[in-house]
mmCIF file of the N, C-alpha and C atoms, coordinates in Angstrom:
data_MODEL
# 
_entry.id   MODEL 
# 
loop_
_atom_site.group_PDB 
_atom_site.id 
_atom_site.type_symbol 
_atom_site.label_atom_id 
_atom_site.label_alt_id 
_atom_site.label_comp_id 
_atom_site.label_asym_id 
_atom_site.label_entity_id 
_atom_site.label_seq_id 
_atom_site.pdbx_PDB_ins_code 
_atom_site.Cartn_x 
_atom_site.Cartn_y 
_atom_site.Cartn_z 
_atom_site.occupancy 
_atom_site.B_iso_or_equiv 
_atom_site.pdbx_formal_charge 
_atom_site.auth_seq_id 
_atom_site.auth_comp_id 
_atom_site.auth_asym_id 
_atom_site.auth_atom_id 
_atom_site.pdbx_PDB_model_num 
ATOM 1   N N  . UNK A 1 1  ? 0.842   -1.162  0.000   1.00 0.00 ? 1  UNK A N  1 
ATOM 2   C CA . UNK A 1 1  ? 0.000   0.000   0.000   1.00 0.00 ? 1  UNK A CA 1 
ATOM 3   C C  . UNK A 1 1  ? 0.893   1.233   0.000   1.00 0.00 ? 1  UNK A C  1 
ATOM 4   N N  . UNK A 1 2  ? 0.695   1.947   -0.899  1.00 0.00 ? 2  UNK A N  1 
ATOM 5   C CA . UNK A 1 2  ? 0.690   3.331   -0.408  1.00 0.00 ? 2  UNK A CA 1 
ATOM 6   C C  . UNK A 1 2  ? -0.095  4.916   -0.934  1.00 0.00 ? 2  UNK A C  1 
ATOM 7   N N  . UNK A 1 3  ? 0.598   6.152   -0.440  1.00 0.00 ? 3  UNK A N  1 
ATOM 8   C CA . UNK A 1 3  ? 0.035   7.177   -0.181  1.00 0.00 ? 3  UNK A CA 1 
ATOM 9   C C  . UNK A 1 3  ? 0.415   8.071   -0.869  1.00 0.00 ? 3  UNK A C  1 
ATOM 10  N N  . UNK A 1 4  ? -0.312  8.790   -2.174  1.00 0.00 ? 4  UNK A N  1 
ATOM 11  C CA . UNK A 1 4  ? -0.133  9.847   -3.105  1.00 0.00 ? 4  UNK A CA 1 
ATOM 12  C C  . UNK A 1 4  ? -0.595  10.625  -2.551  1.00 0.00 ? 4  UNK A C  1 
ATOM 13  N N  . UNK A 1 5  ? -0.825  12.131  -2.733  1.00 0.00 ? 5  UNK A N  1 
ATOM 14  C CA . UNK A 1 5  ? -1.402  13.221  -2.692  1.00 0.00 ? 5  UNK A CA 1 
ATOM 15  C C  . UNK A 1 5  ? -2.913  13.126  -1.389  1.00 0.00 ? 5  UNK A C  1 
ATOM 16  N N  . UNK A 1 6  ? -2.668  11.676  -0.538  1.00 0.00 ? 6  UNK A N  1 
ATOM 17  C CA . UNK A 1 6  ? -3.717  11.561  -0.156  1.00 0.00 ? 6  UNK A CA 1 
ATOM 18  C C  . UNK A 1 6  ? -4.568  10.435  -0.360  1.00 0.00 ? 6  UNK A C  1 
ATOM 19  N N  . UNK A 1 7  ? -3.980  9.846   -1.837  1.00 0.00 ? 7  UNK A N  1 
ATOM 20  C CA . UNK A 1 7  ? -4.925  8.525   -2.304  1.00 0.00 ? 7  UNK A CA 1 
ATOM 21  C C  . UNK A 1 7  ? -4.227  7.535   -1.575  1.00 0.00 ? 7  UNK A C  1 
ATOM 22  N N  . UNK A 1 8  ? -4.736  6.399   -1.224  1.00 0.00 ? 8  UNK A N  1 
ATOM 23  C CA . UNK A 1 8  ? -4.059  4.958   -1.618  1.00 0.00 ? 8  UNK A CA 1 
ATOM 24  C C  . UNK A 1 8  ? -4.265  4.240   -2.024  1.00 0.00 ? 8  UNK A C  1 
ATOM 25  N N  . UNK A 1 9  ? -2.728  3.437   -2.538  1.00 0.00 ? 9  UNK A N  1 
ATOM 26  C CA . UNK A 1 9  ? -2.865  2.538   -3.835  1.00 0.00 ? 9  UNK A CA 1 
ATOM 27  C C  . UNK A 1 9  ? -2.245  1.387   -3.228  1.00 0.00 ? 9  UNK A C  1 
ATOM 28  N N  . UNK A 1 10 ? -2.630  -0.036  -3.800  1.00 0.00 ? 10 UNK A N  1 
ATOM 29  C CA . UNK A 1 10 ? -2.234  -0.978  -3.814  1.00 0.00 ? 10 UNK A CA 1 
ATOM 30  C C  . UNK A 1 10 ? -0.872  -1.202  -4.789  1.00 0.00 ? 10 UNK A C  1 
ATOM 31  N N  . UNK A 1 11 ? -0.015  -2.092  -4.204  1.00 0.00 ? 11 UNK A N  1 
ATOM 32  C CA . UNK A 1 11 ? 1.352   -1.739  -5.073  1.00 0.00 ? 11 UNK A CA 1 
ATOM 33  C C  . UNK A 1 11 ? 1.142   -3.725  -5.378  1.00 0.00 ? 11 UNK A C  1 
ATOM 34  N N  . UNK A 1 12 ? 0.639   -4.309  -4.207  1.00 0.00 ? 12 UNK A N  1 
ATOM 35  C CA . UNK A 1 12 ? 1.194   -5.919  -4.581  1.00 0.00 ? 12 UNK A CA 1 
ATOM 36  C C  . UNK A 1 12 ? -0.339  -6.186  -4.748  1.00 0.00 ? 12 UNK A C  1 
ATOM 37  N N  . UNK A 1 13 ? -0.963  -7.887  -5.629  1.00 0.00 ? 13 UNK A N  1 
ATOM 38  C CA . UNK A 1 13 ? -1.851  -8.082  -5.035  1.00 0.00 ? 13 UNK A CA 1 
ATOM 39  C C  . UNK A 1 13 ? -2.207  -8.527  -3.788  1.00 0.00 ? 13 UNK A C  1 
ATOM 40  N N  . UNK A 1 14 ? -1.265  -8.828  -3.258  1.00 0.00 ? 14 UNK A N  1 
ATOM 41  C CA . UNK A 1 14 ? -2.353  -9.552  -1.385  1.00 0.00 ? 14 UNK A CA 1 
ATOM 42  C C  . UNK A 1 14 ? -2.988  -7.714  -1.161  1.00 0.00 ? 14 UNK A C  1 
ATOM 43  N N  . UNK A 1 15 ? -2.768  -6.434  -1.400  1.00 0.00 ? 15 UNK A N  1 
ATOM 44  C CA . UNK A 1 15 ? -3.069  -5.616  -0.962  1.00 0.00 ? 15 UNK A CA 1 
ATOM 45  C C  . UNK A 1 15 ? -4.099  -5.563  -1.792  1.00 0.00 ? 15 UNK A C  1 
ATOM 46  N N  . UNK A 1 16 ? -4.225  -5.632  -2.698  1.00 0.00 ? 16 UNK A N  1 
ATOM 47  C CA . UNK A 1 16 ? -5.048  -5.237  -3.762  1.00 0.00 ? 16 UNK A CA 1 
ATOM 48  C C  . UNK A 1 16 ? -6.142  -6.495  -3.235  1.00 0.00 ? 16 UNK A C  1 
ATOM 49  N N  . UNK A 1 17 ? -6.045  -7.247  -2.924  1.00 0.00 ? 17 UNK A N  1 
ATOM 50  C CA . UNK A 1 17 ? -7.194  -8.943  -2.178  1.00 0.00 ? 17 UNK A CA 1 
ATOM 51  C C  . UNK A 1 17 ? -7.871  -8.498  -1.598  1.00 0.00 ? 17 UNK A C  1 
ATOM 52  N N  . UNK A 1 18 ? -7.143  -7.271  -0.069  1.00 0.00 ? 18 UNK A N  1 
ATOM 53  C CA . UNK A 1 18 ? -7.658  -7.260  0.856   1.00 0.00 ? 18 UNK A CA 1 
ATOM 54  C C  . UNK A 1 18 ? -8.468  -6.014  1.153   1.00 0.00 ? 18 UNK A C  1 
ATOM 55  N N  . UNK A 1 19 ? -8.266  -5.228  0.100   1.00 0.00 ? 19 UNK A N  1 
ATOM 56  C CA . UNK A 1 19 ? -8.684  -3.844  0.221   1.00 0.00 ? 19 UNK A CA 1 
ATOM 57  C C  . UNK A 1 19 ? -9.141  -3.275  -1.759  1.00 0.00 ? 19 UNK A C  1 
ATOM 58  N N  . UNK A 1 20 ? -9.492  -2.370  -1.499  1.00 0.00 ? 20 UNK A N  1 
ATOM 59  C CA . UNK A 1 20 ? -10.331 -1.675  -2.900  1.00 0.00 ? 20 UNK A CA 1 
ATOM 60  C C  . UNK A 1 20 ? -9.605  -0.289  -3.337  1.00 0.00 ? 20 UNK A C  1 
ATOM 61  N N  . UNK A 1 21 ? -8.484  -0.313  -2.852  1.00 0.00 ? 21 UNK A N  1 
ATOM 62  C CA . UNK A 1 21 ? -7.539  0.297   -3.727  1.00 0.00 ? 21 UNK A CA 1 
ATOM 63  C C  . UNK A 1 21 ? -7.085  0.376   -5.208  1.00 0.00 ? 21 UNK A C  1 
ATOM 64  N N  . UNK A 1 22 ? -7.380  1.347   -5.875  1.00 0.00 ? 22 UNK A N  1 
ATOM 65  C CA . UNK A 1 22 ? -6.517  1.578   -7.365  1.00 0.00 ? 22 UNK A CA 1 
ATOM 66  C C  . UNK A 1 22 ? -5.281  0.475   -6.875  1.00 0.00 ? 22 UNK A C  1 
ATOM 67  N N  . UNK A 1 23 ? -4.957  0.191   -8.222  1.00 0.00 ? 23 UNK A N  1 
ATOM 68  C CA . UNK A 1 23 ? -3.000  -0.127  -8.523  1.00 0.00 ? 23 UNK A CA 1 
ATOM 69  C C  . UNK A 1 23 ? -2.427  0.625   -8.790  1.00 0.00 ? 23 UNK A C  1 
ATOM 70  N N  . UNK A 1 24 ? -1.279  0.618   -7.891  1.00 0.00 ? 24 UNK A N  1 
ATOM 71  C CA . UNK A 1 24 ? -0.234  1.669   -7.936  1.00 0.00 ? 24 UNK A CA 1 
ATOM 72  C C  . UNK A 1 24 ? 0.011   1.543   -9.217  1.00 0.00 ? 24 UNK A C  1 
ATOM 73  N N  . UNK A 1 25 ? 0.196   0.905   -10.001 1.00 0.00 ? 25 UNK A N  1 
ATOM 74  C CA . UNK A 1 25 ? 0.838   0.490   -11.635 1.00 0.00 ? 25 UNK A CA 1 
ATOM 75  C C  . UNK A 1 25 ? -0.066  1.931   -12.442 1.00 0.00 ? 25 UNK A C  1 
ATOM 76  N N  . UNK A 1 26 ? -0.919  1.869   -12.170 1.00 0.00 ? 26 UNK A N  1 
ATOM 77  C CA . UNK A 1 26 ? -1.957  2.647   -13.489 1.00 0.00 ? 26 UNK A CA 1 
ATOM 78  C C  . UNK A 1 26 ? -1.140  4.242   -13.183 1.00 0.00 ? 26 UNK A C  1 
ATOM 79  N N  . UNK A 1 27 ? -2.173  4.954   -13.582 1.00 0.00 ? 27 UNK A N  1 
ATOM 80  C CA . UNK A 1 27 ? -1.567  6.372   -13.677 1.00 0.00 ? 27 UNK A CA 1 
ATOM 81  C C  . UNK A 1 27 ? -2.320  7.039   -11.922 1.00 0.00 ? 27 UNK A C  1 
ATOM 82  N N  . UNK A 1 28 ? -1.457  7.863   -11.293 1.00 0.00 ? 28 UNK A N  1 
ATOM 83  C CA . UNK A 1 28 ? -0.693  8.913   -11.785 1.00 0.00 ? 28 UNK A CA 1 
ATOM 84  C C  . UNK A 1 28 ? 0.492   8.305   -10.986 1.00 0.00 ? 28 UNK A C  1 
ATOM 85  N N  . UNK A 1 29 ? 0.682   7.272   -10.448 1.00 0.00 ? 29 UNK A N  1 
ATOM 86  C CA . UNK A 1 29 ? 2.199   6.620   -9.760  1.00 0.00 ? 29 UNK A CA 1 
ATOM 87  C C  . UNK A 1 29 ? 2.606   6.057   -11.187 1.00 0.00 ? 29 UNK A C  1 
ATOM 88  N N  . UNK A 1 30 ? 2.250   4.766   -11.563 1.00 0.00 ? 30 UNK A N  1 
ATOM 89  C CA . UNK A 1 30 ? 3.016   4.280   -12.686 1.00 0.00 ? 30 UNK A CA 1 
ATOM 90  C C  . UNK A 1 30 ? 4.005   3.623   -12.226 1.00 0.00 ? 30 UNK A C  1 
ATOM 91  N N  . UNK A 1 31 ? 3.482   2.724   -10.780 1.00 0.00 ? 31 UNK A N  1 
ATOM 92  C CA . UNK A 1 31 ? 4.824   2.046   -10.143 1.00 0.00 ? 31 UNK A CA 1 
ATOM 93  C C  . UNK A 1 31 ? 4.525   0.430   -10.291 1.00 0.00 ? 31 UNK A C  1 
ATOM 94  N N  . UNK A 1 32 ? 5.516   -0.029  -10.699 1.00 0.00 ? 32 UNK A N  1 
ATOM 95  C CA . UNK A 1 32 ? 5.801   -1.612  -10.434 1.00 0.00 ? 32 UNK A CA 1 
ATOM 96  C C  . UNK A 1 32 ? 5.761   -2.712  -9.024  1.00 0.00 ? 32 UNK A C  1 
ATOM 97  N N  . UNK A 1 33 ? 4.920   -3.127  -8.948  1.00 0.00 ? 33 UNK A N  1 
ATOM 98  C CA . UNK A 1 33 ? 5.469   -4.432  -8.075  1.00 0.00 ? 33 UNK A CA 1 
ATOM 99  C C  . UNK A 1 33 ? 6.709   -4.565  -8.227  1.00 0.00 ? 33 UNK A C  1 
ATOM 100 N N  . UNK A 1 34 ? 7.159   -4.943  -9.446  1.00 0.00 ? 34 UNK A N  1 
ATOM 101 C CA . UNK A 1 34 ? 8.613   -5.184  -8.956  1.00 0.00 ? 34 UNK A CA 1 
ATOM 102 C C  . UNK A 1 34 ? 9.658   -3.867  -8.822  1.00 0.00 ? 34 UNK A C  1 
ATOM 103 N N  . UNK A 1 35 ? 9.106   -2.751  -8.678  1.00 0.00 ? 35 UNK A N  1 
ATOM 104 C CA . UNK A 1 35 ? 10.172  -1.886  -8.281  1.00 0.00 ? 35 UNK A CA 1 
ATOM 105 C C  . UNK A 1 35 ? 10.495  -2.072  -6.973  1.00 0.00 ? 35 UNK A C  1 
ATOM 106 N N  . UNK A 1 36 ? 12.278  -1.268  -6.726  1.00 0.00 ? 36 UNK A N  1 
ATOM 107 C CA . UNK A 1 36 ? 12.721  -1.833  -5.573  1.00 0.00 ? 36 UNK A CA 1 
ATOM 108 C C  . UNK A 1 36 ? 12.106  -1.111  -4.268  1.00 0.00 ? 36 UNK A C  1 
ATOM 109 N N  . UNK A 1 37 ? 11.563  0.401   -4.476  1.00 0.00 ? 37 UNK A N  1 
ATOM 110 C CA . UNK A 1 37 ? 10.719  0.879   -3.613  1.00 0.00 ? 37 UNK A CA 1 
ATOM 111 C C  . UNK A 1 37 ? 9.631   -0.053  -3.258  1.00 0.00 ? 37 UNK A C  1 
ATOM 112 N N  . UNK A 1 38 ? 9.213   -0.843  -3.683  1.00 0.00 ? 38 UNK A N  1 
ATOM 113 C CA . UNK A 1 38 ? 7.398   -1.537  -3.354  1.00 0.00 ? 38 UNK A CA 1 
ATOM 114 C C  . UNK A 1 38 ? 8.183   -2.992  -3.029  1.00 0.00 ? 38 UNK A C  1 
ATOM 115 N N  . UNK A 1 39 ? 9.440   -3.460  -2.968  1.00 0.00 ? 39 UNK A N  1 
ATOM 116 C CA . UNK A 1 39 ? 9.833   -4.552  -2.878  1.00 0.00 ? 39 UNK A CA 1 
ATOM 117 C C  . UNK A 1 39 ? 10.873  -4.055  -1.151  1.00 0.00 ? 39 UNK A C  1 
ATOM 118 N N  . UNK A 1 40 ? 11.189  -3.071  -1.274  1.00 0.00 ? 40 UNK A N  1 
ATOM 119 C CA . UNK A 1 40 ? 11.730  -2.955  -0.389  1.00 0.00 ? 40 UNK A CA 1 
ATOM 120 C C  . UNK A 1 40 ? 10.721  -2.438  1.556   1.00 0.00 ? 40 UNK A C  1 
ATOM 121 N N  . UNK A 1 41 ? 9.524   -1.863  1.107   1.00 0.00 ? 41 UNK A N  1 
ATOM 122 C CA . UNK A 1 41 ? 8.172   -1.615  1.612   1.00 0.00 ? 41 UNK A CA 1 
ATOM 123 C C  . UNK A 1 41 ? 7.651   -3.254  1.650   1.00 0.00 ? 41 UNK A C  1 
ATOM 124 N N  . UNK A 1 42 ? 7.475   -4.029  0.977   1.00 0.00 ? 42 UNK A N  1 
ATOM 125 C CA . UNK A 1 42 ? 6.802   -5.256  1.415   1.00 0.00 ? 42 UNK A CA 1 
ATOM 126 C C  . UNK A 1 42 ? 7.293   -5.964  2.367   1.00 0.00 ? 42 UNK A C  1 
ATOM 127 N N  . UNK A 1 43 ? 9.172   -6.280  2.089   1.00 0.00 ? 43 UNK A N  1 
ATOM 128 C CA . UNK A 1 43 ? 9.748   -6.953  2.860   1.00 0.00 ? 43 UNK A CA 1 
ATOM 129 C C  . UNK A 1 43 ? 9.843   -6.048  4.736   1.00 0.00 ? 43 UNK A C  1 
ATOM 130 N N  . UNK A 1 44 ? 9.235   -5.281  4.470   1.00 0.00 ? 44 UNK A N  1 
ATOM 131 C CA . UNK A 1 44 ? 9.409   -4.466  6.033   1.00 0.00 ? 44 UNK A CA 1 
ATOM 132 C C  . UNK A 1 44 ? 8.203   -4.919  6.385   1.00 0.00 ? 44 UNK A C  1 
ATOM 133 N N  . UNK A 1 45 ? 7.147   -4.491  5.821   1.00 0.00 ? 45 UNK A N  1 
ATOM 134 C CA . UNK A 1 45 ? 5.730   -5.415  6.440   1.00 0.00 ? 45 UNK A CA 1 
ATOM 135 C C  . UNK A 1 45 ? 5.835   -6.874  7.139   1.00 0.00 ? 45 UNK A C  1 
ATOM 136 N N  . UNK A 1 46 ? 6.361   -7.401  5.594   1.00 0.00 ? 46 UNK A N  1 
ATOM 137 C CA . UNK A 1 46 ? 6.571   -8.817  6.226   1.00 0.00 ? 46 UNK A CA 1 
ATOM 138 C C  . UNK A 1 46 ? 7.656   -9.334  7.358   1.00 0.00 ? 46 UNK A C  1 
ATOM 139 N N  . UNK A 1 47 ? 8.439   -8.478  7.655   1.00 0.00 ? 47 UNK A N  1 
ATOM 140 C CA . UNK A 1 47 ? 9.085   -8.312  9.004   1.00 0.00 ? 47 UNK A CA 1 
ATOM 141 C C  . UNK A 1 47 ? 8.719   -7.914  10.290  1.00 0.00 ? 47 UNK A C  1 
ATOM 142 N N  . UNK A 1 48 ? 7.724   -7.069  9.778   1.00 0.00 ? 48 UNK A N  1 
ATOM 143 C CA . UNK A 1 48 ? 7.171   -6.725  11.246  1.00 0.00 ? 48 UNK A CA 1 
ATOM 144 C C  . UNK A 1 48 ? 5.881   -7.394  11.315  1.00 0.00 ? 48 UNK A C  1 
ATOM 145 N N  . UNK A 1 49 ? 5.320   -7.842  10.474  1.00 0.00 ? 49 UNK A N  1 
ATOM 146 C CA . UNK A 1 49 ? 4.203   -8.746  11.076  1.00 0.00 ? 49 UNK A CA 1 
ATOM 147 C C  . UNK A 1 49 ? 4.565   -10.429 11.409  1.00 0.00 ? 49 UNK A C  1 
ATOM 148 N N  . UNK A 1 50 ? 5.594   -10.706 11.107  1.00 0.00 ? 50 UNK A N  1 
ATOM 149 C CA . UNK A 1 50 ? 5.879   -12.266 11.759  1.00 0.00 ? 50 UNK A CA 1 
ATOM 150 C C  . UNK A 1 50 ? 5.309   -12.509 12.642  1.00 0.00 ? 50 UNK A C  1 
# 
């Protein structure tokens, strides 16, 4: 997940599963799942929720 101008967007699908968020992919982010920002944000989630 994250936070534009205020919006939020889903960056992976489990976020996109669990919630009704745009994809970060479309416009006006235009960001990848696999970018290292949304890869580097997942693996912290998944660290702190163990």
């Amino acid at each position: 997940m994250g936070i534009s101008n205020g919006s939020v967007y889903a960056s992976t699908g489990g976020a996109r599963n669990t919630a009704t968020c745009p994809k970060a992919s479309a416009a006006p982010l235009q960001i990848s799942p696999d970018d290292d920002i949304v890869q580097a944000f997942d693996t912290c989630v998944v660290n702190l929720t163990r």
